[in-house]
DSSP file (Angstrom, degrees, kcal/mol; ACC not computed):
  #  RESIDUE AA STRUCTURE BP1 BP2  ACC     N-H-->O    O-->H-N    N-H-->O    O-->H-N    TCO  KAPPA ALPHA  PHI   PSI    X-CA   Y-CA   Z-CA
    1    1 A X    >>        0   0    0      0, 0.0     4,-1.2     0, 0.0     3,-1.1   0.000 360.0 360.0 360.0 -35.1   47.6  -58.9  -35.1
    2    2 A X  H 3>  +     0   0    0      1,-0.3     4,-1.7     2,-0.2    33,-0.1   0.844 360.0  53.6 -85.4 -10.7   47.5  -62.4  -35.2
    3    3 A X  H 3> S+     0   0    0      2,-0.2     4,-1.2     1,-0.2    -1,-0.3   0.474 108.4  52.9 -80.0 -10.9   43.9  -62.8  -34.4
    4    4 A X  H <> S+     0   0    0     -3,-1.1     4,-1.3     2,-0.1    -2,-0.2   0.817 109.6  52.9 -81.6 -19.6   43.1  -60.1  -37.7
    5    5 A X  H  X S+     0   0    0     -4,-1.2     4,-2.9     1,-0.2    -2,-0.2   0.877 113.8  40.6-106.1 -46.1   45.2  -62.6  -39.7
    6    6 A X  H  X S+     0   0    0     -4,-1.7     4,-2.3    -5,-0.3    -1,-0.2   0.987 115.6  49.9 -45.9 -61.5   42.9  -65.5  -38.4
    7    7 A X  H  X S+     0   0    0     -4,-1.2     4,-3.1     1,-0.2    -2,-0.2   0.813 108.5  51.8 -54.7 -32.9   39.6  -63.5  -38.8
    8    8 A X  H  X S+     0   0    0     -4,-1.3     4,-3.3     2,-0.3     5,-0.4   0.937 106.0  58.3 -88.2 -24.3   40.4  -62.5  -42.2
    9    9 A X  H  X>S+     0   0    0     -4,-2.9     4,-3.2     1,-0.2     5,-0.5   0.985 110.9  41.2 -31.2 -77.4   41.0  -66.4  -43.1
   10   10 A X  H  X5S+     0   0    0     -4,-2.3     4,-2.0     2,-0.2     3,-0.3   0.874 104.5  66.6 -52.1 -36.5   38.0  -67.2  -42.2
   11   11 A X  H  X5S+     0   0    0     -4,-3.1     4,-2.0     1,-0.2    -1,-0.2   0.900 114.0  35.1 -26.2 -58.5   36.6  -64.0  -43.9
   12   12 A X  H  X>S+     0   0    0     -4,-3.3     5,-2.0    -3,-0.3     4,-1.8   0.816 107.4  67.3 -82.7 -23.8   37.6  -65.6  -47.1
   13   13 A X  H  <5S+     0   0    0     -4,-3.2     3,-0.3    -5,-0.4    -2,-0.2   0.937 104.0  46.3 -65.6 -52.2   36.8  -69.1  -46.0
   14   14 A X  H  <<S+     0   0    0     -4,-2.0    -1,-0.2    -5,-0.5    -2,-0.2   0.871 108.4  55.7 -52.7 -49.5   33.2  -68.0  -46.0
   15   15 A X  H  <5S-     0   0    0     -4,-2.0    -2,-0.2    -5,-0.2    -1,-0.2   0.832 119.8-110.8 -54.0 -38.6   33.7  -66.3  -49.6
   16   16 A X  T  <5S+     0   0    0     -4,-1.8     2,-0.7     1,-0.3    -3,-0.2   0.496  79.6 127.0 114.6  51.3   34.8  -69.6  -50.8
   17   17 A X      < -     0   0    0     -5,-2.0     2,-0.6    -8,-0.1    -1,-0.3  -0.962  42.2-163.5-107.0 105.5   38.4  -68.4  -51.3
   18   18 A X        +     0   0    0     -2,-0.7    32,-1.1    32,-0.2     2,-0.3  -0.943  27.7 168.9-107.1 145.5   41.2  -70.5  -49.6
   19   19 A X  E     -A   49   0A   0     -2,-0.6    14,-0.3    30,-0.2    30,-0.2  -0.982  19.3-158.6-145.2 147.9   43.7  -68.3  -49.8
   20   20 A X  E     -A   48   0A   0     28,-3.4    28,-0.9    -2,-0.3     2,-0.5  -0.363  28.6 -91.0-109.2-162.7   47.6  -68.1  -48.1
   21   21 A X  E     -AB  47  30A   0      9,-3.5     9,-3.4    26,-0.2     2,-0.5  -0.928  27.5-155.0-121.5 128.1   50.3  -65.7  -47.2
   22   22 A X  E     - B   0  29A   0     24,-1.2     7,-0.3    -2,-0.5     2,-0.2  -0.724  10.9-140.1-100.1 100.8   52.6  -65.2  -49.5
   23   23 A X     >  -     0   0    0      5,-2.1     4,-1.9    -2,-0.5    22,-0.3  -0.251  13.9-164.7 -81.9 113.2   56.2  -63.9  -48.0
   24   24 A X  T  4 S+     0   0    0     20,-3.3    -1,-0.2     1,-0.2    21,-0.1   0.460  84.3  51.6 -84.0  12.3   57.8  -61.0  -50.4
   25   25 A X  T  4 S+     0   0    0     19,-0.4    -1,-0.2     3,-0.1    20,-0.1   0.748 137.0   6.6-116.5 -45.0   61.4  -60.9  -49.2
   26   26 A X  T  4 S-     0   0    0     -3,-0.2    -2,-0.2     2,-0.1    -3,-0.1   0.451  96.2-129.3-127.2  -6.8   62.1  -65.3  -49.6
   27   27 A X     <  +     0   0    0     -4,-1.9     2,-0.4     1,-0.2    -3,-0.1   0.826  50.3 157.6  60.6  41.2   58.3  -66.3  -51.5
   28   28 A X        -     0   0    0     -5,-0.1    -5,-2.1    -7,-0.0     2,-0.5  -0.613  40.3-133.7 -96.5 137.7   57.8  -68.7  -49.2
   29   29 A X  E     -B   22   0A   0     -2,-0.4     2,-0.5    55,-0.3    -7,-0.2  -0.848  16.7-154.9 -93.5 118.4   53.8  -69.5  -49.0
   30   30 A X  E     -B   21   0A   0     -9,-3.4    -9,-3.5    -2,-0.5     2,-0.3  -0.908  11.6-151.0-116.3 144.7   52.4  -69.7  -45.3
   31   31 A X  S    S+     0   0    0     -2,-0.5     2,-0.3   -11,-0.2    56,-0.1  -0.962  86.0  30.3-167.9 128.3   49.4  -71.7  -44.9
   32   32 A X  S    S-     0   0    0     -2,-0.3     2,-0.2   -13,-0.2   -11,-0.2   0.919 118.7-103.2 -37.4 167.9   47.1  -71.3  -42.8
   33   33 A X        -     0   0    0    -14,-0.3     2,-0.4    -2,-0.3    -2,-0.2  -0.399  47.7-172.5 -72.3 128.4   48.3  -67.2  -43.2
   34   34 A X        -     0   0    0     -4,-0.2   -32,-0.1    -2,-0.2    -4,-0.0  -0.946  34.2-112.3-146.6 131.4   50.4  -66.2  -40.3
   35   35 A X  S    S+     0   0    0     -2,-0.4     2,-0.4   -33,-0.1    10,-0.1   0.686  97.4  37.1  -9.9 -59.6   51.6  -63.1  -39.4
   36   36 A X  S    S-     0   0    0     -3,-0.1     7,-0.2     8,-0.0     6,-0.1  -0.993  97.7 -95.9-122.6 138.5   55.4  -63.5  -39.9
   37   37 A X        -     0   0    0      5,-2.3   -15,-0.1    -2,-0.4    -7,-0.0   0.096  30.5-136.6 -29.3 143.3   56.9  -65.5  -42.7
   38   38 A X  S    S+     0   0    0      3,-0.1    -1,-0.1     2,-0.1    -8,-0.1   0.922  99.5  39.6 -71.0 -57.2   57.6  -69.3  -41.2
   39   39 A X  S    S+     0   0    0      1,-0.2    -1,-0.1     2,-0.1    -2,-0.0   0.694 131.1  12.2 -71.1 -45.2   60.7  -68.9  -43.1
   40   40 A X  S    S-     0   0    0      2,-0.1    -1,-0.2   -12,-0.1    -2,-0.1   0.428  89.5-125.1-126.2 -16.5   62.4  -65.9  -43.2
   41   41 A X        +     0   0    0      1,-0.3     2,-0.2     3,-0.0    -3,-0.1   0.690  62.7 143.4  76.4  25.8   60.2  -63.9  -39.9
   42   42 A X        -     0   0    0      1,-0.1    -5,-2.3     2,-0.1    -1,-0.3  -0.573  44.5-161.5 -82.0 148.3   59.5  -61.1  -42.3
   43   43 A X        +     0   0    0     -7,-0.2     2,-1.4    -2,-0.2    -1,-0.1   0.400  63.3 109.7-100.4  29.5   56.1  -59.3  -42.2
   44   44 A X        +     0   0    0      2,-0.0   -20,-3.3    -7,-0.0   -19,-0.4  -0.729  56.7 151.9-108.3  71.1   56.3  -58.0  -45.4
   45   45 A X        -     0   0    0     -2,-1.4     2,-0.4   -22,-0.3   -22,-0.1  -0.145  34.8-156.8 -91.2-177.8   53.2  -60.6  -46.8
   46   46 A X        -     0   0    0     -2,-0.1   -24,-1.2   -26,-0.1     2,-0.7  -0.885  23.5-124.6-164.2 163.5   50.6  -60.6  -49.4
   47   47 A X  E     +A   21   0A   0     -2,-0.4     2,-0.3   -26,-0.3   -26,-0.2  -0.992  36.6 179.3-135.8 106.7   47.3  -62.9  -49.2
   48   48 A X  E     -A   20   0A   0    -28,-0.9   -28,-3.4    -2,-0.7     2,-0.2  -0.976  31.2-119.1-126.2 160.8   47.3  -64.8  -52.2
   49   49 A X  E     -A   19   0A   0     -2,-0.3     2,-0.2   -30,-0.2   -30,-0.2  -0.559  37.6-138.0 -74.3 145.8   44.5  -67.6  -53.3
   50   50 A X        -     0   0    0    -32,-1.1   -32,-0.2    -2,-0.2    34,-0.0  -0.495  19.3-109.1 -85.3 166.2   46.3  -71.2  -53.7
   51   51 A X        -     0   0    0     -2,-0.2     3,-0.1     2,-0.1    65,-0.1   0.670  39.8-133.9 -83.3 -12.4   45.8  -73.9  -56.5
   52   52 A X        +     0   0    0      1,-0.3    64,-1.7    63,-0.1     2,-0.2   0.408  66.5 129.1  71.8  -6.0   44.0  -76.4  -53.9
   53   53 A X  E     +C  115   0B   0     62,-0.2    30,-3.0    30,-0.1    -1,-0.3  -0.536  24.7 105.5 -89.2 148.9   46.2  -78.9  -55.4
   54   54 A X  E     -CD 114  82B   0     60,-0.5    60,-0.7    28,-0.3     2,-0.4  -0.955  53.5 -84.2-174.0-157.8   48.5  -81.3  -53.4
   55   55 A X  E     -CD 113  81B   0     26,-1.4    26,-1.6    58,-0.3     2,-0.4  -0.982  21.1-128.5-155.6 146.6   49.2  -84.7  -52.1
   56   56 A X  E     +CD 112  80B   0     56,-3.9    56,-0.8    -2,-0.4    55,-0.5  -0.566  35.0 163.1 -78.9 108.9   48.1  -86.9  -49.1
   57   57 A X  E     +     0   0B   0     22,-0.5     2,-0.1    -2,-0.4    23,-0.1   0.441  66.7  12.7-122.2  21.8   51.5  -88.2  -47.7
   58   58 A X  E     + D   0  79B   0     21,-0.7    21,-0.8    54,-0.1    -1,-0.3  -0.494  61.6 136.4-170.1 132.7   50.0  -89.1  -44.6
   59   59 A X  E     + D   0  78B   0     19,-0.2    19,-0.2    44,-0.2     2,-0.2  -0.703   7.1 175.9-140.5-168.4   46.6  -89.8  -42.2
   60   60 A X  E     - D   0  77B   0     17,-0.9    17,-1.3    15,-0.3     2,-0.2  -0.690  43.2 -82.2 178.1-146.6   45.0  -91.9  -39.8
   61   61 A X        -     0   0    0     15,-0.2     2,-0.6    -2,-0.2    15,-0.1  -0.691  35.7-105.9-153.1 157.5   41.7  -91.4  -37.9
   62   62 A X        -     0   0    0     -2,-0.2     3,-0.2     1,-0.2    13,-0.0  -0.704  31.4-173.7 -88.5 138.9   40.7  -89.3  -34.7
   63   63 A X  S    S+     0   0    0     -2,-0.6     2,-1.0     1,-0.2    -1,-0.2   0.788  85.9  21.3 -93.5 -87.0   40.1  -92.0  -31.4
   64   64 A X  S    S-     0   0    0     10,-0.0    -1,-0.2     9,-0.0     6,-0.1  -0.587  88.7-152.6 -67.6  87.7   38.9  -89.5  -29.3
   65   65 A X        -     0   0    0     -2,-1.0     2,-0.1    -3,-0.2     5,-0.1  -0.124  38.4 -95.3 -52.5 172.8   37.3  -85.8  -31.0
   66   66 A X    >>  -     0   0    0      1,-0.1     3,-3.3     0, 0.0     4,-2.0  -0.514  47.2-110.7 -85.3 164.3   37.4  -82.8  -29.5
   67   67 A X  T 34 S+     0   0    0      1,-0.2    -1,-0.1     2,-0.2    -2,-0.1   0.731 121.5  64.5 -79.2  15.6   33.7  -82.7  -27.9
   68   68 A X  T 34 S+     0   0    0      1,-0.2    -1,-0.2     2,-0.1     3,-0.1   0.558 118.0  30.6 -86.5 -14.7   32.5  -79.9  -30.3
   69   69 A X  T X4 S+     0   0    0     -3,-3.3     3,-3.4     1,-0.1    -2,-0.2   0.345  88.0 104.8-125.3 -11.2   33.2  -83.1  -33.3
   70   70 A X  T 3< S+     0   0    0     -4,-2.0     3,-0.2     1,-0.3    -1,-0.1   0.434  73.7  53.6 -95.5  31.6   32.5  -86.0  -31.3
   71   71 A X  T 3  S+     0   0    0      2,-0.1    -1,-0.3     1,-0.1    -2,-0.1   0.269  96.1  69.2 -84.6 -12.3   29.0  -86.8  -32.9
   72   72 A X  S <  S-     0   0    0     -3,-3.4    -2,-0.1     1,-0.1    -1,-0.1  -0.152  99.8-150.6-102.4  38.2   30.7  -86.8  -36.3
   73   73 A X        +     0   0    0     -3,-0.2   -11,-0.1     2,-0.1    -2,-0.1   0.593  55.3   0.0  28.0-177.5   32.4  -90.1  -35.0
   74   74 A X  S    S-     0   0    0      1,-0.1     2,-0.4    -4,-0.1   -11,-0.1  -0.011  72.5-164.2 -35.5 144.5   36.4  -91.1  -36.4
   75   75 A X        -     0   0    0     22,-0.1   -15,-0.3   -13,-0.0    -1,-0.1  -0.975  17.0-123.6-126.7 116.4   37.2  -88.4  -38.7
   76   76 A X        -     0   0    0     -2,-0.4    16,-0.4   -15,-0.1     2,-0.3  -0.590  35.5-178.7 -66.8 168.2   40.3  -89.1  -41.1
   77   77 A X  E     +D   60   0B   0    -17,-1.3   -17,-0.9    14,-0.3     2,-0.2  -0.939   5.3 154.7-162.9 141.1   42.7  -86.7  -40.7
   78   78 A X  E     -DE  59  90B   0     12,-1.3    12,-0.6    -2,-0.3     2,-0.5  -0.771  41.5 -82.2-159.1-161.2   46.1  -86.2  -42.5
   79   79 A X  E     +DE  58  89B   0    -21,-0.8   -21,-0.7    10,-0.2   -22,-0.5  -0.788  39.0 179.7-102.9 125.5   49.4  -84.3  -43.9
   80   80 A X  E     -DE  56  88B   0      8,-0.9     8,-0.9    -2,-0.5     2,-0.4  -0.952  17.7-153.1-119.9 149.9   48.7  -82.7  -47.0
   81   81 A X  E     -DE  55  87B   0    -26,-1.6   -26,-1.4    -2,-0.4     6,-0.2  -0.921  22.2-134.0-142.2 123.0   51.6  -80.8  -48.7
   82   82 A X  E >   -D   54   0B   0      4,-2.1     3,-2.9    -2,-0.4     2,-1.6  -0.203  22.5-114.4 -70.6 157.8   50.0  -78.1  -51.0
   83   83 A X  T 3  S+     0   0    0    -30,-3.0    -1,-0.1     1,-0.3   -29,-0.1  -0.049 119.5  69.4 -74.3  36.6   51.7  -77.9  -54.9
   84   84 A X  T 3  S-     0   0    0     -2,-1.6   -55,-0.3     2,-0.3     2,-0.3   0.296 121.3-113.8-149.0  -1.4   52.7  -74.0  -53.2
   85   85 A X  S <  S+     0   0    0     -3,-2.9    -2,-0.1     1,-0.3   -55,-0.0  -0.379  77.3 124.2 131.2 -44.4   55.0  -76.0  -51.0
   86   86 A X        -     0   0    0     -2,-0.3    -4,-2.1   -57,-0.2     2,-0.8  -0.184  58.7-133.4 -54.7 144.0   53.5  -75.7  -46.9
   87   87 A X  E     -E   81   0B   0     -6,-0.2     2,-0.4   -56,-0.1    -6,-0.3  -0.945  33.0-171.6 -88.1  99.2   52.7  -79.4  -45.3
   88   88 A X  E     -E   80   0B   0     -8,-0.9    -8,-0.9    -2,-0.8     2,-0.6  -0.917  14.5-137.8 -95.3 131.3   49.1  -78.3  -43.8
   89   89 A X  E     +E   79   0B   0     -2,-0.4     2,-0.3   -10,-0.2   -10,-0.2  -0.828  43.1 134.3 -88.4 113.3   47.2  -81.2  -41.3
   90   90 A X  E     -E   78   0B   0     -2,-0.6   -12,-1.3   -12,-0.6    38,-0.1  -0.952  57.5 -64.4-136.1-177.3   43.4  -81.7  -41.9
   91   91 A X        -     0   0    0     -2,-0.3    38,-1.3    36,-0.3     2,-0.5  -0.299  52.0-158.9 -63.6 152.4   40.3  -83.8  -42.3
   92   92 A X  B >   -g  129   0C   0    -16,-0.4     2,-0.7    36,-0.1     3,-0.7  -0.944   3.0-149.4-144.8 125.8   40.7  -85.7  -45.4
   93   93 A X  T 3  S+     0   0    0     36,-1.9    38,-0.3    -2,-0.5     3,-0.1  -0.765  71.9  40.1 -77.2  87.8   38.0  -87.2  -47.4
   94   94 A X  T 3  S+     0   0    0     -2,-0.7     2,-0.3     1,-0.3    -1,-0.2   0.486  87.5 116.5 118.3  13.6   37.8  -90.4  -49.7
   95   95 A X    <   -     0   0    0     -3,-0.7    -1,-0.3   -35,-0.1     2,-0.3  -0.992  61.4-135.4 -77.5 122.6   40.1  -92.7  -47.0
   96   96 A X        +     0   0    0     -2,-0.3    10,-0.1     1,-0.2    -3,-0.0  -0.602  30.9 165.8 -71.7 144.8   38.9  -95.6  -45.2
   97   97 A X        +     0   0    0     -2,-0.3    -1,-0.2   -21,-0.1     3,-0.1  -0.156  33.9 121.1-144.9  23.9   40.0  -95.4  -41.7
   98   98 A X  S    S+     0   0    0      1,-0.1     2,-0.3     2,-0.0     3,-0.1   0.784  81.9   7.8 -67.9 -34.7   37.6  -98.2  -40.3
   99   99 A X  S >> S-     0   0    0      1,-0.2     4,-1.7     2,-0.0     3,-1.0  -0.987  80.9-106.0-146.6 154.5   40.2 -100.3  -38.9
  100  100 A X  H >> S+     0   0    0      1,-0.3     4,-1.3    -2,-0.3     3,-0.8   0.848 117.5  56.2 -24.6 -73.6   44.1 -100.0  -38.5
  101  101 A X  H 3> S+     0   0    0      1,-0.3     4,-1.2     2,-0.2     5,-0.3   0.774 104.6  49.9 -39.1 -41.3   44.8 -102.4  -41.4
  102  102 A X  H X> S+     0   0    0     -3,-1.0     4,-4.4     1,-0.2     3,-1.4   0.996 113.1  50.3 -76.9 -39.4   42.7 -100.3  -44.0
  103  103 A X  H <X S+     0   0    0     -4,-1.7     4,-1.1    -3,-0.8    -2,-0.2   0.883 114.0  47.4 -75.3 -18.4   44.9  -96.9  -42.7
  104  104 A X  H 3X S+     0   0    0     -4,-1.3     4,-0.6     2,-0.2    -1,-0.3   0.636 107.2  51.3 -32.0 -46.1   47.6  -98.8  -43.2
  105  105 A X  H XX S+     0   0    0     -3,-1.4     3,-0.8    -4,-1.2     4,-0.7   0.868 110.7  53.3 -51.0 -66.9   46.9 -100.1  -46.5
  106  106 A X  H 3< S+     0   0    0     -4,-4.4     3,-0.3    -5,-0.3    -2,-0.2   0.833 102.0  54.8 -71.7 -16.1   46.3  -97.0  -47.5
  107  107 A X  H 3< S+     0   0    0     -4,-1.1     3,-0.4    -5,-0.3    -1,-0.2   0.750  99.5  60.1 -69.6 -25.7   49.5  -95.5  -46.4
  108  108 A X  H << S+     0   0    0     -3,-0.8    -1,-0.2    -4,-0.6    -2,-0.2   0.690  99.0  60.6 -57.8 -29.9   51.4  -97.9  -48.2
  109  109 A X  S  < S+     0   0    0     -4,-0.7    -2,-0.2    -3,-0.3    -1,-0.2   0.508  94.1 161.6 -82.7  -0.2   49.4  -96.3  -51.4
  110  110 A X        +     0   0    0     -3,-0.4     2,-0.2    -4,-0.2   -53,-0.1  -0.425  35.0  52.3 -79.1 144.4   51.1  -92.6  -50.6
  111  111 A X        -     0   0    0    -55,-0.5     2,-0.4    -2,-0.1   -54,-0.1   0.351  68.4-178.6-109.3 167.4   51.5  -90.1  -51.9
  112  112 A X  E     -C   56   0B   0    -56,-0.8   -56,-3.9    -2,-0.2     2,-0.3  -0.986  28.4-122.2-125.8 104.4   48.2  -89.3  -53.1
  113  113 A X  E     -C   55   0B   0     -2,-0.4     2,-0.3   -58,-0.3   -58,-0.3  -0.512  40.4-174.2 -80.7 127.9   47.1  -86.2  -55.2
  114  114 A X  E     -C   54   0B   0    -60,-0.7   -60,-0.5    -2,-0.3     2,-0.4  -0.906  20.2-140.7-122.5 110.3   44.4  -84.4  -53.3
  115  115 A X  E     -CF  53 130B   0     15,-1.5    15,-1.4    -2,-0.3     2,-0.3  -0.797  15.1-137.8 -99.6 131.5   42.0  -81.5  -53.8
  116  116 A X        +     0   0    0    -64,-1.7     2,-0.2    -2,-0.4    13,-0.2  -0.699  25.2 168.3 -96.0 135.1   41.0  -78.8  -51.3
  117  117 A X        -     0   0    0     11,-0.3    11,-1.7    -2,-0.3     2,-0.3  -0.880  34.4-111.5-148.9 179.3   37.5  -77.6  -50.9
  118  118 A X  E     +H  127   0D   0     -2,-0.2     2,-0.3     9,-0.2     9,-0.2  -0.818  42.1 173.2-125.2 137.7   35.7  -75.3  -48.2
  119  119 A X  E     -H  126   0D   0      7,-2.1     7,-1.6    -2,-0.3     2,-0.5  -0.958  29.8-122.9-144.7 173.9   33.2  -77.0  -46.0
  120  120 A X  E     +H  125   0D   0     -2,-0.3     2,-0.4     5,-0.2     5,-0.2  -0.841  26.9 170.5-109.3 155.4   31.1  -76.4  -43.3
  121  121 A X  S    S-     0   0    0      3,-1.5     3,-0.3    -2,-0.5    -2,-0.0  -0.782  71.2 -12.1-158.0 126.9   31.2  -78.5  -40.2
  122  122 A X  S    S-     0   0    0     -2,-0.4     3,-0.1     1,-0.2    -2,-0.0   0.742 124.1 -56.1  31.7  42.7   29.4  -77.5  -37.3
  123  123 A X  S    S+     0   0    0      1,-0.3     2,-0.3     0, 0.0    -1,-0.2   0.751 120.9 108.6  91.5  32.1   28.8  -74.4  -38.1
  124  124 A X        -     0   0    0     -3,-0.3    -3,-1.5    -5,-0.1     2,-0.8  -0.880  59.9-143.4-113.2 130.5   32.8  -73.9  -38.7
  125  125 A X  E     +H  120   0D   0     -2,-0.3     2,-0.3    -5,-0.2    -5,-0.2  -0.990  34.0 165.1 -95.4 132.4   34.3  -73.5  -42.5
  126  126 A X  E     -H  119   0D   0     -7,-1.6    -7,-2.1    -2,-0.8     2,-0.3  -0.852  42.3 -97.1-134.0 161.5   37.5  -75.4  -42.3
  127  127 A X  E     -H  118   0D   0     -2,-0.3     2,-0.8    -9,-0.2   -36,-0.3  -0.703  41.7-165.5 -88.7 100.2   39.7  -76.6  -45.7
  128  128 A X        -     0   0    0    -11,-1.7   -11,-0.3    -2,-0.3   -36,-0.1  -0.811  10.2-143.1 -72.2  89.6   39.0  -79.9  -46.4
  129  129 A X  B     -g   92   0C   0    -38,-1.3   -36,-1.9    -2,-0.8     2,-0.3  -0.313  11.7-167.1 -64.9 156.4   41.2  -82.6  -48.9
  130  130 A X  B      F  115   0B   0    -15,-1.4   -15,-1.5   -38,-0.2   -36,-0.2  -0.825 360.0 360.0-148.4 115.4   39.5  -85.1  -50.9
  131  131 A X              0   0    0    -38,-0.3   -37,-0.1    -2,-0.3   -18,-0.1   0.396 360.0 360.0 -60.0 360.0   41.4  -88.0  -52.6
């Protein structure tokens, strides 16, 4: 089950839909979509699209990628928590991460309101913020 719940993410990820699962017994939003509510363990879900809105309340930079990424050199990476309430971790876009001191800097500036958009990156779509 939890591998249809995956597939169909990406299914919509491809449409250009990011979209979560929306729990109908406590309304809790799970994002990424997972089988049973984070919250309450119901499976009694709905897949609805989200506002793409949030804010960055934390990152810092990859040292080592996985080797499928490691030609795309440091990659910020961070905390977002979407305006629909779930903390989701991904690459995040529009941070300097060039040396400790600038993520740092910039962590001092958080939180940060953030926009999600669908990209491709090595032949992957994954949910991308951009400050």
């Amino acid at each position: 089950m939890e591998l249809q719940v995956a597939k169909k993410w990406y299914d919509y990820l491809a449409k250009g839909k990011i979209m979560a699962m929306k729990c109908m017994e406590c309304g809790t939003y799970n994002f990424p979509p997972v089988t049973a509510c984070k919250e309450c363990g119901s499976t009694n879900q709905k897949w609805v699209r989200i506002s793409g809105e949030g804010e960055l309340i934390s990152y810092s930079a990859t040292i080592l990628p996985a080797k499928k990424f490691a030609k795309l050199g440091r990659i910020p990476y961070g905390m977002v928590k979407l305006k629909e309430g779930p903390i989701f971790f991904t690459k995040i876009e529009g941070v300097n991460v060039s040396t400790p001191e600038k993520i740092k800097e910039g962590n001092e500036k958080l939180p940060m309101r953030v926009r999600a958009k669908i990209k491709k990156v090595e032949g992957m779509n994954i949910v991308v913020f951009k400050v």
